[in-house]
N, C-alpha and C positions, 0 to 999 in steps of 0.2 A: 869399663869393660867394652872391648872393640868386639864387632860383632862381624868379621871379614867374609867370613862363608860355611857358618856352623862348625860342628864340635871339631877334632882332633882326637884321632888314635883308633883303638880298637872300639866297636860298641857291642853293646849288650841289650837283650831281651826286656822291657821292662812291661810292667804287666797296667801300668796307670800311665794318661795321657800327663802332659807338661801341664796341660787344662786344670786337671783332676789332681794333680801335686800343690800348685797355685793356692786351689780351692783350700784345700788339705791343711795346708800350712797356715793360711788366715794370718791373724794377728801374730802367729809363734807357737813353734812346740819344740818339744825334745824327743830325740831318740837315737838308738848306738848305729853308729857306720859299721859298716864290712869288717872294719877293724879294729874294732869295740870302742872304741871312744865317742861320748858322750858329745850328739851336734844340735843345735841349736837352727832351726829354719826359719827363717822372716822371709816375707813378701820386701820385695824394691823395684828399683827401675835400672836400666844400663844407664852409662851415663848420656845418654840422646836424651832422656827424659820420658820415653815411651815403651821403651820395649821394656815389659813385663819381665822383672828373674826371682829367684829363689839366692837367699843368702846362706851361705853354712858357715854356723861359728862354732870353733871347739872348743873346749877348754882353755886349750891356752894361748889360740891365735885364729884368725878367720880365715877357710879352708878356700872360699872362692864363691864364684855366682855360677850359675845354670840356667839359660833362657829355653824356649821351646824347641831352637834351631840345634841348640847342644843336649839337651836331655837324650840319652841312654847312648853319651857316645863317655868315655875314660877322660877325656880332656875336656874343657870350656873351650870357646872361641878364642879364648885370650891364653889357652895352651896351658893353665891349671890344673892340675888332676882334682877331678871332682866324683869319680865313678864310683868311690867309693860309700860317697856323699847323697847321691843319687841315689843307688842301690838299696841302699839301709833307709831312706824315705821312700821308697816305691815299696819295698815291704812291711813299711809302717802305715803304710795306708790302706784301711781296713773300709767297711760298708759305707760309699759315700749317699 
C-alpha cells in the first residue's frame, strides 16, 4: 500500500479517530459494511513497515487497507474504495 498524499474521492463524517478504530479492532472483529456484507478488521502495517492500517476482509475477497491519512475519505491512498468499510467500523465502534 503506497501512501502518496492521503485518501482519494469524496469524504465523509466519521464519528471515531483512525486512533480509536486501531484500538477497536485489536487482534480482529467482525461486523456488516454499508452494504451488508460481513468484514473482517485486523491491525497491519503498509508495506514501509511502519505506518499503522486497518485490514478489511469480506467473505470472499480482501476489500483493501485504511491508514490515518485515508480514514473517512471513499478511497485508500492506493485508490481502493474502502468507505464503505470504514463506515460500517466507525458505527461498530461503541464505548471505548
Amino acid at each position: 500500500m503506497s501512501h502518496p498524499s492521503g485518501g482519494m474521492g469524496n469524504t465523509f463524517r466519521t464519528e471515531h479517530s483512525f486512533s480509536e478504530a486501531y484500538i477497536h479492532v485489536g487482534t480482529g472483529i467482525t461486523f456488516r459494511s454499508t452494504t451488508g456484507e460481513k468484514i473482517t478488521a485486523t491491525q497491519g502495517l503498509a508495506g514501509d513497515g511502519m505506518t499503522k492500517t486497518i485490514v478489511f476482509v469480506g467473505e470472499r475477497s480482501e476489500h483493501g487497507h485504511v491508514c490515518e491519512v485515508c480514514w473517512g475519505y471513499r478511497c485508500n491512498c492506493s485508490g481502493t474504495r474502502i468507505g464503505h468499510c470504514v463506515e460500517g467500523l466507525d458505527a461498530n465502534i461503541k464505548d471505548l
